[in-house]
N, C-alpha and C positions, 0 to 999 in steps of 0.2 A: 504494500500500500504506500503510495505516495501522496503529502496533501499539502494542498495549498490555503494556508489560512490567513485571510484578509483580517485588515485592522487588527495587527498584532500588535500592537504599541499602546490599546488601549488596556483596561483592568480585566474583562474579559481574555484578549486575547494572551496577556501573558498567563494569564490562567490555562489557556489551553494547550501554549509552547510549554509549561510546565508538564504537563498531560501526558504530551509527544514526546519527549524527553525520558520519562519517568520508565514510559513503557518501549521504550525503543522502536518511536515509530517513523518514519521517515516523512519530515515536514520542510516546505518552506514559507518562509514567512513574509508577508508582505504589510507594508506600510507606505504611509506618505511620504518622513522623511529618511534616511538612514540615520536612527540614532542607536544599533548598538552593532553586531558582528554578526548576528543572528537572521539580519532578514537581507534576503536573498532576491526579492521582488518589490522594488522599488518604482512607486510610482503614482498620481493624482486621480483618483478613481474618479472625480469632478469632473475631469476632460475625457468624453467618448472617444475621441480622436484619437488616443494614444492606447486605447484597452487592445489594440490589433497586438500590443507588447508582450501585453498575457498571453492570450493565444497562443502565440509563439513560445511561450515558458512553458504552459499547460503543454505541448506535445514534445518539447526540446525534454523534459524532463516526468516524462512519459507522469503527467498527474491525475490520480483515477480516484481524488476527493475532494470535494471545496467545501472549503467551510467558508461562507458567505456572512462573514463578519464584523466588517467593517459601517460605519452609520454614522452620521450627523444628528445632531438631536437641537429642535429648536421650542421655545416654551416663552413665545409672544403673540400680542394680536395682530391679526393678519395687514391691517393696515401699514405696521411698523417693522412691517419686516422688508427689506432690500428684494428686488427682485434679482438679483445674484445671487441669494444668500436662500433663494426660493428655488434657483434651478439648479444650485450647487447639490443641495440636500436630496433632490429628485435625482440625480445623477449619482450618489453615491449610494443613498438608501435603496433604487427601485431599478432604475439604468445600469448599472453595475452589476448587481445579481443578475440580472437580467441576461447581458450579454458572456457574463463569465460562466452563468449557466451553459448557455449556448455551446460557449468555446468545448467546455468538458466533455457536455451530453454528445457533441460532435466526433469530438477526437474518443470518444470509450466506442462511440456505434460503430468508428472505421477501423477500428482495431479489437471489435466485439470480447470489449473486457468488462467485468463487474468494475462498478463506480459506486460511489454515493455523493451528492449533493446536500449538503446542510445550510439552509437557510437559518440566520438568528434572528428572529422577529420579537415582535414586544408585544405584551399584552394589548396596545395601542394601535395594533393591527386588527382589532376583533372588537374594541370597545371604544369612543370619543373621549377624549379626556379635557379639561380646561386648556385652551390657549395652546393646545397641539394639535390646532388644523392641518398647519403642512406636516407635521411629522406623520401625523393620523392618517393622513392622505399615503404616505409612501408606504407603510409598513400594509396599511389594507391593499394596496395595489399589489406587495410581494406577497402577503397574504393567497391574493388572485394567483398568483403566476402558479406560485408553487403548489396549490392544489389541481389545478388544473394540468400542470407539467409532472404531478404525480399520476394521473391519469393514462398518460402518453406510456411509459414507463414501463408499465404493465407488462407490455410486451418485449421489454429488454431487460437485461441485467443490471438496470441504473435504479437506486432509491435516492428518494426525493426526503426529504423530513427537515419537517416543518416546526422550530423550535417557537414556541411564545413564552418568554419570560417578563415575572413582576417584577416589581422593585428591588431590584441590587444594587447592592453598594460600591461606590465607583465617583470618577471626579465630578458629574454631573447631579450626583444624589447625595455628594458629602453636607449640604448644608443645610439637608431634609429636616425636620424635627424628628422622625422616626428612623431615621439613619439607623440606629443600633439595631433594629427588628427587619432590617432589609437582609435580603438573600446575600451570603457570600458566593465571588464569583470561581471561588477553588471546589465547591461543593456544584455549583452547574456546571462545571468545565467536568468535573469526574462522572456526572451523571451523562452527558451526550459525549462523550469520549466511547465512556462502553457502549453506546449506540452506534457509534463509527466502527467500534472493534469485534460486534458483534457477528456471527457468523450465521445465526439464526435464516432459516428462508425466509422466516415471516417477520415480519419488521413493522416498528409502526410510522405512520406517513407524517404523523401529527401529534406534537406534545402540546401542554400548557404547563411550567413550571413556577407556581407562586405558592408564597411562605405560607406556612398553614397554621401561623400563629396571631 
């Protein structure tokens, strides 16, 4: 197994280079900028124009996993938000997965090899939440894809799964009032790790992952 795991720079992701590591699994890592030795796929998931890069990595480096990782997250009214900073988030949230799907589900069909696709989606994909119009927007949209492109599937050696996580704690949630009762991101990186490592036929298409306290 080879994977490719998007927005490793975030609290998530290093939780899952942990993971990969741990269990000896063959990962590369991607981020926007190079900040440590570990990521290998370097690049602005914002600019379409440039994912033809991935592509090129996803078959140079024969990769038959994506963890669809990486995301923007904005928590303002729509008014006050930059229309750059509207089509940025749609591009990395929704356009991104999207196309790096493509790239994988393309290169495992021409080389008829078992794959798996892991979308990380947020509760916020399946529920409205305060002043998360665009984010709400991107994640129900991968929401769409991915059940849909779990459909296709069927007929190949490719799974699709479809992560929705609550509240975890992370840069974006550090200033929560309930921060201490948020999900750690070392306890859902161990939970869809064994999803990825599993060998099972039957798999599931779709989690929801929230605290149950």
């Amino acid at each position: 197994m080879n994977v490719l795991l998007t927005g490793a720079s975030g609290s998530l992701g290093k939780e899952f280079a942990k993971q990969f590591k741990e269990r000896n699994i063959k990962y590369y890592s991607h981020s926007k900028f190079k900040k440590s030795e570990d990521l290998s796929c370097i690049c602005d998931l914002a600019d379409p124009k440039i994912l033809s890069f991935v592509q090129n990595f996803i078959v140079e480096h024969n990769i038959t996993c994506l963890v669809n990782n990486a995301a923007q997250y904005l928590n303002s009214d729509l008014n006050e938000i930059e229309d750059e900073k509207i089509i940025d988030l749609i591009n990395v949230n929704l356009i991104a997965p999207i196309l790096l799907s493509k790239y994988l589900y393309s290169h495992l069909l021409a080389t008829n090899q078992a794959g798996k696709i892991i979308n990380i989606n947020s509760i916020a994909g399946k529920q409205p939440n305060y002043l998360e119009s665009v984010y709400c927007a991107s994640k129900y949209g991968l929401s769409g894809f991915g059940a849909s492109l779990s459909i296709n599937q069927k007929k190949s050696k490719i799974q699709i799964i479809d992560c929705f996580i609550g509240g975890m704690k992370s840069e974006i949630t550090k200033n929560r009032s309930n921060y201490a009762s948020l999900m750690e991101p070392s306890k859902i990186s161990h939970f869809i790790v064994d999803l990825i490592e599993s060998k099972e036929q039957y798999t599931v298409s779709s989690i929801d992952l929230r605290n149950n306290t």
